[in-house]
C-alpha positions as CSV (number, residue, x, y, z in Angstrom):
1,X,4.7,13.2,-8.3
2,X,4.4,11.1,-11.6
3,X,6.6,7.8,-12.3
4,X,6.9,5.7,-15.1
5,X,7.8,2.4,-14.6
6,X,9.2,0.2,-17.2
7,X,9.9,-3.6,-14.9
8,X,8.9,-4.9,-12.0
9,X,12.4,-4.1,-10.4
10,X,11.7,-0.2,-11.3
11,X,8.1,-0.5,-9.4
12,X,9.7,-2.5,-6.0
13,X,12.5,0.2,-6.3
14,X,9.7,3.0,-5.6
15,X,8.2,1.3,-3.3
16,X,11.7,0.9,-1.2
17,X,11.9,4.6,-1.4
18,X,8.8,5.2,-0.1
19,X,9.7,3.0,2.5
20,X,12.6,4.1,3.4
21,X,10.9,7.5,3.6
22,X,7.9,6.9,6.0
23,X,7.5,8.0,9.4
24,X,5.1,6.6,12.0
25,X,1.4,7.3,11.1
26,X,1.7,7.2,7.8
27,X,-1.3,5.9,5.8
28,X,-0.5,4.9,2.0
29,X,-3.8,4.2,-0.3
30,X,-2.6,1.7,-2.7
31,X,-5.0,1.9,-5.6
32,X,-5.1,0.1,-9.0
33,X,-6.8,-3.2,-11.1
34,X,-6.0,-6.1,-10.3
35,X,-2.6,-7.3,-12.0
36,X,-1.0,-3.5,-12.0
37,X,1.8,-4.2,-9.5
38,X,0.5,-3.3,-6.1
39,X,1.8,-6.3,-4.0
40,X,5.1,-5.9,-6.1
41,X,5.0,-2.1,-4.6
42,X,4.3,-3.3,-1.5
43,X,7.1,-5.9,-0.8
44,X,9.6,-3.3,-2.0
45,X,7.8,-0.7,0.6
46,X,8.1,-3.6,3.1
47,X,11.8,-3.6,2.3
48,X,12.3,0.2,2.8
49,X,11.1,-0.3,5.9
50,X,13.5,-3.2,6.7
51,X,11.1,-6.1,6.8
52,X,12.9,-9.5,5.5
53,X,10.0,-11.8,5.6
54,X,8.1,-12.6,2.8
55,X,5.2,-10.1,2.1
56,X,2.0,-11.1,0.1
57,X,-1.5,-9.3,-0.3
58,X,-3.7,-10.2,2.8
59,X,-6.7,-10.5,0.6
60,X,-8.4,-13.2,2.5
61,X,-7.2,-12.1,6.3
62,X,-7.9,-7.9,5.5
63,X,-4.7,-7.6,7.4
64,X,-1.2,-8.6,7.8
65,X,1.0,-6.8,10.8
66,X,4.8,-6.8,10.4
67,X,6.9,-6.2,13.2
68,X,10.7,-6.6,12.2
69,X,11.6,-3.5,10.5
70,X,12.0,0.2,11.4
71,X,8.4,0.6,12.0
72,X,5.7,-1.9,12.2
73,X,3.9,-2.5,8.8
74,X,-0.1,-2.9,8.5
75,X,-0.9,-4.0,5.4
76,X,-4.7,-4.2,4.2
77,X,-6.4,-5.4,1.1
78,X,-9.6,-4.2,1.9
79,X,-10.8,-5.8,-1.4
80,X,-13.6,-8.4,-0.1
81,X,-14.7,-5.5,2.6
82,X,-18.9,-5.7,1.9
83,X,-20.0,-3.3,4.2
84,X,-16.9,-0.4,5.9
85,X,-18.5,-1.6,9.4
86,X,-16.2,-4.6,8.9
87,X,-13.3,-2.5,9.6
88,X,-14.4,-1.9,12.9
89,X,-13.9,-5.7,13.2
90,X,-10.4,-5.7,13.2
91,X,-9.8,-2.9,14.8
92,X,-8.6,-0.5,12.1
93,X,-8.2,2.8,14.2
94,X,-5.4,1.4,15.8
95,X,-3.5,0.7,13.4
96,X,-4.1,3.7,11.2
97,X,-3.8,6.2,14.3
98,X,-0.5,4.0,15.9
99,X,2.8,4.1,15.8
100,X,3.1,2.2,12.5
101,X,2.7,2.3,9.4
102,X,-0.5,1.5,6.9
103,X,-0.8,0.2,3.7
104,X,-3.9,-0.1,2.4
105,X,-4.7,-1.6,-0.9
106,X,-8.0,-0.4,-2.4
107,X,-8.7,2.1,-0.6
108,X,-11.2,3.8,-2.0
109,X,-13.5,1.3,-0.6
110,X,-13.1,2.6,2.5
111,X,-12.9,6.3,2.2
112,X,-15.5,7.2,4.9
113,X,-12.6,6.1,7.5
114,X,-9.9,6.9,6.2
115,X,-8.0,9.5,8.5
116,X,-7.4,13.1,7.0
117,X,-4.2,13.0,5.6
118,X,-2.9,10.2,3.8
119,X,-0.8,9.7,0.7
120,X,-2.4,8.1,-2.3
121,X,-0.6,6.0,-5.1
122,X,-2.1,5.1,-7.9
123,X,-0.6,2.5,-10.8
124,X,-1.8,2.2,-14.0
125,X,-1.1,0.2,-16.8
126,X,-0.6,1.6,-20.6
127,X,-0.2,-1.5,-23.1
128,X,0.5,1.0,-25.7
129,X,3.6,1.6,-23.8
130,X,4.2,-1.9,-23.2
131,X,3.3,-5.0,-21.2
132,X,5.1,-4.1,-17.9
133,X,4.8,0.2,-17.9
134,X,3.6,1.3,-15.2
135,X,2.3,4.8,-14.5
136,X,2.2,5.4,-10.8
137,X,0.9,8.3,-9.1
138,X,1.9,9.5,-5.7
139,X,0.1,12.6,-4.0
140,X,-0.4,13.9,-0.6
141,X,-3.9,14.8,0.4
């Protein structure tokens, strides 16, 4: 499935759906440059899922766990990673083979772990198209 996103609003908006959508075990591979709109994605995916506290990109921690909506939320930015064994650290396999939910912005960093089946979004920007499009991407693999 293809989107075009034309606002900010329009990209939180499909990440509510998405949300709203997911089922326990779900791993989402957020992927796009820096700037494109993945943390905006990610609050409204937070909100699908009924979380109500504030939701920013973990860069620093690699994770952030949110408990108070439908499902738990696990949401890694798995930008700094230098070496995958660092996800060992933290004790990724729980949380992508749990009862949750995973979010997991750049992602291709990490493909050597990543489980089988996972859906992959991918934003991009067009400036020809204007300073907030947005094409984003979502496919099951």
């Amino acid at each position: 499935m293809m989107k075009e996103s034309f606002c900010p609003e329009e990209t939180y908006a499909l990440g509510k759906s998405l949300g709203e959508a997911a089922k326990p075990g779900d791993v989402i591979c957020l992927n796009g440059d820096l700037g494109v709109g993945k943390t905006v994605f990610t609050q409204g995916f937070a909100a699908g899922l009924g979380i109500t506290e504030p939701v920013n990109s973990p860069t620093f921690t690699i994770v952030q766990q949110y408990d108070d909506g439908r499902l738990p939320l696990y949401h890694f930015d798995v930008y700094r990673i230098g070496d995958v064994s660092e996800m060992d650290e933290i004790g990724y396999e729980d949380c992508f083979y749990g009862d949750g939910v995973c979010l997991i912005e750049w992602s291709n960093l990490i493909e050597e772990i990543l489980p089988e089946h996972v859906t992959s979004v991918t934003i991009e920007k067009d400036l020809e198209k204007g300073f907030d499009y947005r094409k984003i991407t979502v496919e099951e693999t």
